[in-house]
C-alpha positions in Angstrom: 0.0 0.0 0.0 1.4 3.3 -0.9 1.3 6.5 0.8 -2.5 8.4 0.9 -2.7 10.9 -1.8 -6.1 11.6 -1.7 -8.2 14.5 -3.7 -9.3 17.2 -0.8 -11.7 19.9 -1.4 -10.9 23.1 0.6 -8.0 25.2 0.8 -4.7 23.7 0.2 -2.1 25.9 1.8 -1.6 28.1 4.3 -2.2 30.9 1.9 -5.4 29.4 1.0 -6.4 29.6 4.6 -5.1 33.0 5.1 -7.5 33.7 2.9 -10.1 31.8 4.7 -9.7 33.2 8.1 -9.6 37.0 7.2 -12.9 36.7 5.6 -14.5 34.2 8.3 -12.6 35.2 11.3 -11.9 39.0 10.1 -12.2 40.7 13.6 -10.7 38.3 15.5 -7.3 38.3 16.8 -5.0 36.1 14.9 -1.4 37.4 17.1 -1.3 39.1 20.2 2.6 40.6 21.1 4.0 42.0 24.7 6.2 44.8 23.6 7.2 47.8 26.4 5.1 45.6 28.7 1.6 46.7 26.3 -0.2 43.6 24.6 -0.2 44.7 20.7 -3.2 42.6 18.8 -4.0 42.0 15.1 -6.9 40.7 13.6 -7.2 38.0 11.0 -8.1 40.9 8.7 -5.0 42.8 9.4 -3.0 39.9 8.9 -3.8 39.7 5.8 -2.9 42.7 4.9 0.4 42.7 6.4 1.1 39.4 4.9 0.4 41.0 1.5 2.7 43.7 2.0 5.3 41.9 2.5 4.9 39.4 0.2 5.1 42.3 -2.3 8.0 43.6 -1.3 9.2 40.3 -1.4 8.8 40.3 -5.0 10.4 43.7 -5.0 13.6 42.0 -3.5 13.3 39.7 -6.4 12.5 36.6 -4.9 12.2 33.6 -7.8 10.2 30.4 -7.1 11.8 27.8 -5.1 13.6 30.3 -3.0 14.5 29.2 0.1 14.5 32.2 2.6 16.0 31.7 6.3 14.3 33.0 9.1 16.0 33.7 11.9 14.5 35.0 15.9 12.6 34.9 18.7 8.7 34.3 18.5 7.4 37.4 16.6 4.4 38.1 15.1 6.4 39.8 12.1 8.8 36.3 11.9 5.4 34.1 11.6 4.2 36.0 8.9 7.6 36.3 7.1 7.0 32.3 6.9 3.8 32.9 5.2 4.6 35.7 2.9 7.5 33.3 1.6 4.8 31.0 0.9 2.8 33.3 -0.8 5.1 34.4 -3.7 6.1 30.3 -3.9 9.6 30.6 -1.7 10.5 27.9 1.0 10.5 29.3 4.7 13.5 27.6 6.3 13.0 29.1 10.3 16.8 28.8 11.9 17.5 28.4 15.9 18.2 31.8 16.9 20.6 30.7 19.6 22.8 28.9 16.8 26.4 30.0 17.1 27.3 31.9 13.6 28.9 28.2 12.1 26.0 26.6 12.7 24.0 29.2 10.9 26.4 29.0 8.0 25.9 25.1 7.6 21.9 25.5 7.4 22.1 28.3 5.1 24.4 27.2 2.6 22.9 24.2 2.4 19.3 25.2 1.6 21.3 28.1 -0.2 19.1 30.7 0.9 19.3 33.7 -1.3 17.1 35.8 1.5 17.5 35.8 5.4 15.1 37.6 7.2 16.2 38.6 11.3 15.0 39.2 14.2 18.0 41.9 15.1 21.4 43.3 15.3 22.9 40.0 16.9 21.1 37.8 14.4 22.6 40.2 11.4 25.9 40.3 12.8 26.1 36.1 13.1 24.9 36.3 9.2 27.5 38.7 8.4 30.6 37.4 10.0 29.9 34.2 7.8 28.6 35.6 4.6 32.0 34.9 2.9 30.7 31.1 2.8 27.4 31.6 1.5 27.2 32.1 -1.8 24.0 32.3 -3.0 23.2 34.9 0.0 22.0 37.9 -1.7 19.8 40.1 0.8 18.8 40.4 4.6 15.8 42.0 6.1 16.0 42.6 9.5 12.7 43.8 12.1 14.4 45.7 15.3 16.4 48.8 14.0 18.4 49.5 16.9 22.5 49.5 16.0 21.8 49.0 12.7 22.3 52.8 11.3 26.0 52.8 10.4 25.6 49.3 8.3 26.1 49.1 4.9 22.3 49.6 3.5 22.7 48.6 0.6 21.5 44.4 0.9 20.4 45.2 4.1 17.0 46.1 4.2 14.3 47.3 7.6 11.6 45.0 7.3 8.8 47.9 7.5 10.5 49.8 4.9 10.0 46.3 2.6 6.4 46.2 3.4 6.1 50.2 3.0 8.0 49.5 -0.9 5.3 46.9 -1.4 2.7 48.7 -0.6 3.8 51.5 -2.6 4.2 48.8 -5.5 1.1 47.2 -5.5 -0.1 48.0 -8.8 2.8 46.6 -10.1 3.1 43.2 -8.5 -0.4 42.3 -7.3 -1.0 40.3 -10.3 2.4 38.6 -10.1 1.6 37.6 -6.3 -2.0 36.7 -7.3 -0.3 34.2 -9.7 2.1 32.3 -7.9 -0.2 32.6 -4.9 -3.8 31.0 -6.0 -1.7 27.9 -8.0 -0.2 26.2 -4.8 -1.5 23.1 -3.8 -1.3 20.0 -1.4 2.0 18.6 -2.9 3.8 22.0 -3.3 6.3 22.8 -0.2 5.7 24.4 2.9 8.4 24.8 4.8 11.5 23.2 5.7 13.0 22.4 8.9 16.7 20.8 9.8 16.6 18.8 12.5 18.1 18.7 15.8 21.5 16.5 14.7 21.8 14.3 17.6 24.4 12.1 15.4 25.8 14.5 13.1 24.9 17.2 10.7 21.1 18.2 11.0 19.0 17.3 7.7 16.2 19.6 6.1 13.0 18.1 6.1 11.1 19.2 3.5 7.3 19.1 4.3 4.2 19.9 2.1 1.2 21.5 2.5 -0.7 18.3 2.5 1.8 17.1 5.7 0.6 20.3 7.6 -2.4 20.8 7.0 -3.8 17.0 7.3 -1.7 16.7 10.6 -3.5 20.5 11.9 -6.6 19.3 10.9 -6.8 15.4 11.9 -5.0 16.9 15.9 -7.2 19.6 16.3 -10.1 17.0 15.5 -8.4 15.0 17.8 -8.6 17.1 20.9 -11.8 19.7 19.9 -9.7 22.6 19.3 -11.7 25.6 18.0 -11.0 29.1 17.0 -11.1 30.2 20.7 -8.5 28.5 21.9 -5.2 31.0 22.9 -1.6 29.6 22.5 1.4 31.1 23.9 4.3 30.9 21.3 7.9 30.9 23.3 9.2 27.4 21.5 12.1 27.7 18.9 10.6 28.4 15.5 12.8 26.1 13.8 11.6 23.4 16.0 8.4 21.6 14.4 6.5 21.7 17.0 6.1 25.4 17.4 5.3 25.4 13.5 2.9 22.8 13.3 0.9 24.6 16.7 1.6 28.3 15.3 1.0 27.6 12.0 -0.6 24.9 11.3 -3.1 24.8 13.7 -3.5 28.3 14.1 -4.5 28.5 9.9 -6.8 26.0 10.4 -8.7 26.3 13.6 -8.2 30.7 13.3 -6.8 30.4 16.9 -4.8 33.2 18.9 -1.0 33.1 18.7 0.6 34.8 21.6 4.0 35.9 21.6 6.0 37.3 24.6 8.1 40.5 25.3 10.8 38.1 25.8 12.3 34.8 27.1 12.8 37.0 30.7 9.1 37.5 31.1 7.7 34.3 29.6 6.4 33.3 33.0 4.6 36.4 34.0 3.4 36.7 30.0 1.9 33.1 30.1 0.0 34.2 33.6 -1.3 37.3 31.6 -2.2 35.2 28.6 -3.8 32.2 30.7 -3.3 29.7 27.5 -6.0 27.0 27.0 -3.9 25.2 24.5 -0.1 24.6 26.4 2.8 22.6 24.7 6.2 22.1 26.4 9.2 20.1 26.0 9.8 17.9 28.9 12.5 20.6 30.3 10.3 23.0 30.5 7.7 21.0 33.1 10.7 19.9 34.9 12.0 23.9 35.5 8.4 24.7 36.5 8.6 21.8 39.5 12.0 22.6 40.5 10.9 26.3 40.9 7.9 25.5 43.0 9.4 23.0 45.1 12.5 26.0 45.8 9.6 28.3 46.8 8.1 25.8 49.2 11.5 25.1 50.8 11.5 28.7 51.1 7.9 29.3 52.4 6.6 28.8 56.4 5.8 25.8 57.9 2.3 25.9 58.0 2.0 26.6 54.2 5.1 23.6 53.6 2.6 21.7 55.5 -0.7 22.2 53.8 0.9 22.0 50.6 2.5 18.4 51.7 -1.0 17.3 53.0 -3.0 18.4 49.7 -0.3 17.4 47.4 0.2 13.3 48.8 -4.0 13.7 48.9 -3.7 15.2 45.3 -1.5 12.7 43.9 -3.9 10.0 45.1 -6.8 11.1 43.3 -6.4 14.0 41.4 -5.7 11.7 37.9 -8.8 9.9 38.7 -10.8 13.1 38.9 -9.5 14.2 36.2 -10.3 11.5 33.7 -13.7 11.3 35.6 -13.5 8.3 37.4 -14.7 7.2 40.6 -13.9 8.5 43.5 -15.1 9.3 47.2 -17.3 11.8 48.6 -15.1 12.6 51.2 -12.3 12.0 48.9 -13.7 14.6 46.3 -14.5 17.2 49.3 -10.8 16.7 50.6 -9.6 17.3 47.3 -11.9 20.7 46.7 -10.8 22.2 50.0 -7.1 21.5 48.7 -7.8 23.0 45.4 -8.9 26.3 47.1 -6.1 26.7 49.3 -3.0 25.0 47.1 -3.8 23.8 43.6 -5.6 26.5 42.4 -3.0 29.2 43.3 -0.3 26.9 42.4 -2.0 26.6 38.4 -2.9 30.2 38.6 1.5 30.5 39.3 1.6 28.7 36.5 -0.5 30.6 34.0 -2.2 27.4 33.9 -5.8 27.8 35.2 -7.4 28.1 32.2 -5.4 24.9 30.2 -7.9 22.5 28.7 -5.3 20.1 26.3 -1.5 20.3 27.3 1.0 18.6 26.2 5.1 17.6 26.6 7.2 15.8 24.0 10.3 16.0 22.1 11.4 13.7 24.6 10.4 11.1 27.8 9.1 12.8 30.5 9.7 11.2 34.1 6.5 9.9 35.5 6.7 11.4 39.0 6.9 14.5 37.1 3.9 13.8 34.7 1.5 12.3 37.6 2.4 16.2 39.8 1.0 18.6 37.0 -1.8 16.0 36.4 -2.5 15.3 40.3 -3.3 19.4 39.6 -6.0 18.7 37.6 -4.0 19.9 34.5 -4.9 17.8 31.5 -1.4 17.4 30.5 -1.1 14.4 28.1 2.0 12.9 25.9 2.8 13.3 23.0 4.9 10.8 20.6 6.3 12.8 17.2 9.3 13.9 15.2 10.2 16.8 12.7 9.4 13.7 10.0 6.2 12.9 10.9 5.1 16.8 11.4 4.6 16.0 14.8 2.4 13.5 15.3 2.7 9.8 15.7 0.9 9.4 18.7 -1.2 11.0 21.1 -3.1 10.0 23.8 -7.0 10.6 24.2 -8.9 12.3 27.1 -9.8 9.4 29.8 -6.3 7.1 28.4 -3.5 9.2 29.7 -1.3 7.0 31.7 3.0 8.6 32.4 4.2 5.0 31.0 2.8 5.1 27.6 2.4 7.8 24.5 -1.0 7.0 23.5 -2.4 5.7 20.7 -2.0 6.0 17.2 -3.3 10.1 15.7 -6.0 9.6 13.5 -4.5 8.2 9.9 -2.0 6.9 11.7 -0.5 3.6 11.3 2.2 1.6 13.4 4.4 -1.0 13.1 6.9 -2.7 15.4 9.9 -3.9 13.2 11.8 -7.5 14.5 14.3 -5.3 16.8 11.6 -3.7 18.3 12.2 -0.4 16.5 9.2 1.8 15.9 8.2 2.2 12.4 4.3 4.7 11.1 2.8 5.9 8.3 0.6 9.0 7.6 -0.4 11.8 5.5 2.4 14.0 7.6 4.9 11.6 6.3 7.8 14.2 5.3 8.5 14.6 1.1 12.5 13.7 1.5 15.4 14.7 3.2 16.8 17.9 1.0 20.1 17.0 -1.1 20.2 14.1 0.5 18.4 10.9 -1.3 20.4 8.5 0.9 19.2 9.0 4.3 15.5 10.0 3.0 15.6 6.1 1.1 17.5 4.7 4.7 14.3 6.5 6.5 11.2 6.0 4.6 10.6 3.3 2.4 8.8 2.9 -1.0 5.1 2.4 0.5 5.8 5.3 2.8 7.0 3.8 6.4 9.3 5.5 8.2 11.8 4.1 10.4 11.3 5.8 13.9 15.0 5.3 15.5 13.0 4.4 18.5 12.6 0.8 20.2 9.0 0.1 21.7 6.1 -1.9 21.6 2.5 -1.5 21.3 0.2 -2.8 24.4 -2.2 -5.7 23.4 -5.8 -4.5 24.7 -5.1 -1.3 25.3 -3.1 -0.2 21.7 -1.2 2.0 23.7 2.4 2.8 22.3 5.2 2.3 25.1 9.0 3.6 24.4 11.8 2.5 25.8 14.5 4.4 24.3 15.9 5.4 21.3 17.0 2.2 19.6 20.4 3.4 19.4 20.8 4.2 23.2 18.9 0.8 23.9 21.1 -2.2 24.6 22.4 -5.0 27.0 23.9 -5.2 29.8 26.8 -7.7 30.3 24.6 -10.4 31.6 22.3 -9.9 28.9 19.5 -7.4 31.0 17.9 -4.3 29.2 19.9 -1.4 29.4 17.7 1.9 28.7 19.6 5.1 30.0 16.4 7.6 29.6 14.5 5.5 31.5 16.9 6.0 34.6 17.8 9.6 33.4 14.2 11.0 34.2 13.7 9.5 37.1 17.0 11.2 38.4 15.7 14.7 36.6 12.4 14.6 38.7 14.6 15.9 42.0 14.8 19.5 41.9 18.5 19.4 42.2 19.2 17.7 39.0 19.0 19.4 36.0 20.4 16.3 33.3 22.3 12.9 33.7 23.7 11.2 31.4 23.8 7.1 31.6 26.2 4.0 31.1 26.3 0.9 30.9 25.8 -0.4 27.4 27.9 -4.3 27.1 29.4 -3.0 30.7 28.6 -4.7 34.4 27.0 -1.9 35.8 25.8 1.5 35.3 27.8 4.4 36.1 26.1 8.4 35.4 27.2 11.7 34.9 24.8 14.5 36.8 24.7 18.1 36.5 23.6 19.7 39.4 20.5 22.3 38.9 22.5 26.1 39.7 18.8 27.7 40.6 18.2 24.9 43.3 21.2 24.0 44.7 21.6 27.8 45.2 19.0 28.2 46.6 19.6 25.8 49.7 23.3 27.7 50.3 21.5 30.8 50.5 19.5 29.4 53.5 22.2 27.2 54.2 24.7 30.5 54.7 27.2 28.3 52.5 29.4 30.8 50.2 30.3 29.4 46.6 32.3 31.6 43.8 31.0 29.4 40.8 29.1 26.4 39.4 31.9 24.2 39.8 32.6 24.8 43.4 28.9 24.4 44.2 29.0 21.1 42.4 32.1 19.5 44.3 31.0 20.7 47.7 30.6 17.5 49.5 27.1 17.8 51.3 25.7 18.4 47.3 27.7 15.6 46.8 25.9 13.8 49.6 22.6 15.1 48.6 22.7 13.8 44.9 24.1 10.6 46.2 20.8 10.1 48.4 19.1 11.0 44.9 20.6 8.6 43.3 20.3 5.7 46.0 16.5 6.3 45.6 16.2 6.1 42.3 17.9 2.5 42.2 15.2 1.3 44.6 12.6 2.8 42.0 14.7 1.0 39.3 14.7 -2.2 41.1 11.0 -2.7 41.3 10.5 -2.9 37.3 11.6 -6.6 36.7 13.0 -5.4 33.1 14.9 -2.7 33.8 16.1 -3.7 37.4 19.9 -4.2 35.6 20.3 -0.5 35.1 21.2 0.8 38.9 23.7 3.3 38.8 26.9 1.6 40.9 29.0 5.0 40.5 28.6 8.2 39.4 30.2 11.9 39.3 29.1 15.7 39.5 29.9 17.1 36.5 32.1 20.5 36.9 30.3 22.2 34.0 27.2 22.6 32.7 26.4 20.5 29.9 26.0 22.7 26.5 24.9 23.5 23.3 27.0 25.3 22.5 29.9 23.0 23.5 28.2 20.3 21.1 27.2 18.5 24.0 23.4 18.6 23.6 21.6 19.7 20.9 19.3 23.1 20.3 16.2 21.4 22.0 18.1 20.2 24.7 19.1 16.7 23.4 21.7 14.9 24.7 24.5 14.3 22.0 25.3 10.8 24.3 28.3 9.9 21.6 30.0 13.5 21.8 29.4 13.4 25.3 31.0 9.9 25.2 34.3 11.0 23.4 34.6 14.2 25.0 34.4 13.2 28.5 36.0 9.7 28.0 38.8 10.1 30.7 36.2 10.8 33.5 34.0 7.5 32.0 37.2 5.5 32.5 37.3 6.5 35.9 34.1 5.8 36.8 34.8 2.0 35.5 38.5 1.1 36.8 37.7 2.0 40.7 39.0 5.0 40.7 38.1 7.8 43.8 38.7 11.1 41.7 39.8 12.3 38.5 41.6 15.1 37.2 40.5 16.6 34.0 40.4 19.4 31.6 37.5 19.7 29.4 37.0 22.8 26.3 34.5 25.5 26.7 32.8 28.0 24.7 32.0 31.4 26.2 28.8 33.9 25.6 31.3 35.8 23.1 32.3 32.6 20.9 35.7 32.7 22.2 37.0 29.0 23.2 38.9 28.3 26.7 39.3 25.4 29.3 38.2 24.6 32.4 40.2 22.2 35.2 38.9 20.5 37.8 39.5 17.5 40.2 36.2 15.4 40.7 34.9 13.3 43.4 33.7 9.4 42.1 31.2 8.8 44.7 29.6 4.9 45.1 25.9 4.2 45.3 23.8 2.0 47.2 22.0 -0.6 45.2 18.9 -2.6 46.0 21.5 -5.8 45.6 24.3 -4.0 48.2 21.0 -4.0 50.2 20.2 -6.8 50.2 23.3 -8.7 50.5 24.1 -6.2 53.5 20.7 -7.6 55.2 21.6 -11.3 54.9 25.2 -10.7 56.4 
């Protein structure tokens, strides 16, 4: 069976629904924007029209079909319909990380060869221009924030008002040109392109159509009732597919609000303001959010550390059966009412997330402790299985199924298979086109009747048709004595204490399991503020021996956990070590959505890994680092191997 190409009636690109929406939704806000602390708005009308105006200066520029045109910043109202406009005159969008160092940059633009850039500001035009001497089909950059740009050389640089004040000024004469390259496009014509995050080595472009987003916005938003009042907050990476597919693609097709904030400073209060019913966030994000509410109830009284202890162990033991309407007590139900007056409900309205109705995390595992916390809220978070690939979705899970240990079941036209080894393989009208300039690893990914090998290893539930994960297939292996190793597993349950902001895990062909650990800077300094304990730096506060002691108790509980799932039991961590830095993306050692790079990580910190295997008690190493400013420099430090406790030691302790 080949992949669906079926005939649709209805518009048949974002263009086309452009259209749509400023005639049906004409006086409703389409983008909202915090800037000076004021929330700007623009209807779908006005849209529209700027849109157009750009779009014609566009063609101004001289922008040819087939195009590609990076966009580079923040989350801006002006960026999202730079994305569109691009579209409109028949150019590829290709949105770029804006926290990219300059080389990076240079890598995705020469190899889409984008002849335009469009940036968010100076330090986005500066990174363009310190490597324009390697792109060579770079012709012209429009840039939105004016400030320090006065003394530059004006004359391929361009202010993106002043290109949508030349378009409007040239209307007459390019209208008709827009009009025809604009009404033509169709399902199979591209939408955008989007390199992915490069765990293993140079990110690829993933060309996706405008059948891929617009089947995937329409069959989710079917999926979970999403309607044209529904308010989004937009703070995600634009390059990242997620933020597209939600901004974008569901925005175009539902006529939702896209809300963007001041900055990534005032997110927090921003998202409060905004009070989002539609939430999406990346595992890392949830797990910042718990670690900042468990520093402020260390910090708090006793009598509100107590009530919020009480409501939350009551919380945790009904609150997801309340949730997905279940049974449950009256005098459970009344407990669980007088804690949401006193603690849950300000704790969501913290949040900014009273007024949620679907959320959801992906882009990676999320630990369950820390899934079953926002849930025990009464937050309908739910998971989310997807990849740049798919556009997004692969699986989801439906209202009254949501369970921490599985991704749901299969999105609507959706289809799943589970390959020999256990790797993951779907189907579906978001199936990507190809790989750009790169026929290879587009024929290695997706085959000729349209599946796509998934990288991951799981299985799907009999009964239930639930998709579990273990790992990604790579990272999955054995243990010497033949157990399951699976490091993420491990990795998020260590990631749900506040203290721990990423560990990495080992073990693959070895005896046991040894981890690195950074230390979470916000937390742990929080408790030597109250703990009247001085530190200069990061890596002071992450040798000093009662963190030490503190992450070692972390660890020691999370083998227990380990131990009780019969599979997994094998991956207890016997030793492990405090990393003294911060792992980076900039330093290649995770990627720009927060990935770990495990082989990098592997290579670059192999002296410390051989420690941690040949018994030694400390090592002495020095590891490369990249400052703010791009310059390179090194770091030295001496680091303590600390022993865990495992349920085995335990046990073998209790029988002496």
């Amino acid at each position: 069976m080949a992949e669906k190409q079926t005939a649709v009636s209805g518009p048949q690109s974002i263009p086309a629904l452009l259209k749509r929406n400023a005639v049906q939704f004409a006086d409703k806000s389409a983008y909202r924007e915090k800037e000076f602390g004021i929330w700007q708005s623009w209807t779908w009308s006005e849209v529209a029209k700027e849109i157009e105006a750009l779009a014609l200066g566009l063609l101004n520029l001289g922008v040819n079909k087939g195009d590609f045109i990076a966009i580079i910043g923040r989350n801006r109202p002006y960026l999202y319909w730079s994305m569109v406009a691009a579209q409109s005159v028949g150019a590829i969008p290709v949105p770029v990380y804006q926290d990219a160092s300059a080389d990076e940059m240079a890598y995705v633009l020469e190899h889409c060869g984008a002849r335009f850039v469009i940036a968010d500001d100076q330090e986005q035009v500066d990174k363009v221009i310190e490597v324009q001497d390697q792109l060579h089909q770079f012709e012209h950059m429009i840039y939105l924030d004016p400030r320090g740009m006065r003394k530059y050389d004006h004359s391929k640089l361009h202010q993106f008002s002043h290109v949508q004040d030349q378009g409007r000024a040239a209307y007459d004469e390019f209208i008709n040109e827009l009009n025809a390259r604009r009404e033509p496009i169709g399902y199979d014509d591209q939408c955008v392109m989007l390199y992915t995050s490069g765990t293993t080595g140079k990110p690829k472009g993933v060309v996706l159509s405008n059948r891929n987003v617009i089947e995937s916005a329409r069959n989710s938003s079917e999926f979970d009732h999403l309607g044209a009042g529904e308010e989004i907050l937009a703070y995600l990476p634009m390059a990242w597919v997620g933020d597209f597919i939600f901004s974008i693609g569901q925005a175009y097709w539902t006529g939702f609000c896209v809300n963007c904030p001041e900055n990534a400073e005032t997110m927090m209060q921003d998202l409060r303001e905004i009070g989002p019913t539609y939430y999406f966030a990346p595992p890392r994000v949830f797990e910042t959010q718990l670690t900042n509410v468990m520093i402020r109830m260390e910090d708090a009284g006793r009598l509100k550390k107590k009530l919020f202890d009480r409501y939350m162990a009551h919380a945790r033991k009904v609150g997801p059966d309340l949730l997905d309407g279940r049974p449950v007590g009256f005098a459970d139900r009344l407990k669980y009412w007088i804690g949401d007056k006193l603690v849950y409900g300000p704790l969501k309205n913290t949040l900014g997330f009273t007024r949620v109705r679907v959320g959801y995390t992906a882009g990676e595992a999320i630990g369950p402790e820390i899934f079953d916390f926002y849930r025990s809220l009464g937050i309908n978070l739910k998971q989310l299985y997807g990849q740049t690939e798919a556009t997004v979705f692969i699986t989801a899970q439906p209202d009254g199924e949501v369970r921490s240990d599985t991704v749901g079941v299969p999105c609507p036209d959706v289809e799943l298979k589970i390959a020999d080894n256990g790797e993951v393989f779907y189907r579906s009208p978001g199936v990507f086109v190809e790989y750009y300039k790169n026929p290879e690893s587009t024929a290695g990914t997706k085959d000729d009747e349209g599946w796509v090998a998934t990288g991951d290893a799981g299985f799907i539930e009999e009964g239930t048709g639930h998709l579990r994960i273990i790992d990604r297939a790579k990272d999955v292996g054995k243990m010497a004595d033949e157990s399951l190793f699976a490091p993420k597993y491990v990795e998020n349950k260590l990631k749900f204490f506040p203290n721990i902001l990423e560990a990495v895990v080992f073990g693959n062909g070895r005896e046991e399991c040894t981890a690195f650990i950074n230390i979470d800077l916000t937390a742990v300094g929080n408790w030597a503020e109250r703990n009247n304990i001085a530190y200069a730096s990061y890596q002071e506060l992450a040798g000093h021996p009662e963190v030490l002691g503190a992450i070692q108790d972390h660890v020691e509980e999370v083998n227990a956990s380990v131990a009780a799932d019969e599979m997994l039991s094998g991956c207890q961590i016997h030793r492990f070590v405090v990393l003294h830095k911060e792992l980076d993306a900039d330093d290649g050692e995770l990627t720009r959505t927060r990935k770990v790079r495990r082989r990098i990580i592997e290579e670059k910190f192999s002296d410390i890994i051989a420690a941690l295997y040949d018994g030694s008690n400390s090592i002495s190493t020095t590891t490369e680092v990249t400052y703010e400013d791009g310059r390179k420099g090194a770091i030295s430090a001496t680091l303590d191997i600390r022993s865990a406790k495992t349920v085995a030691d335990a046990r073998k302790m209790a029988a002496e």
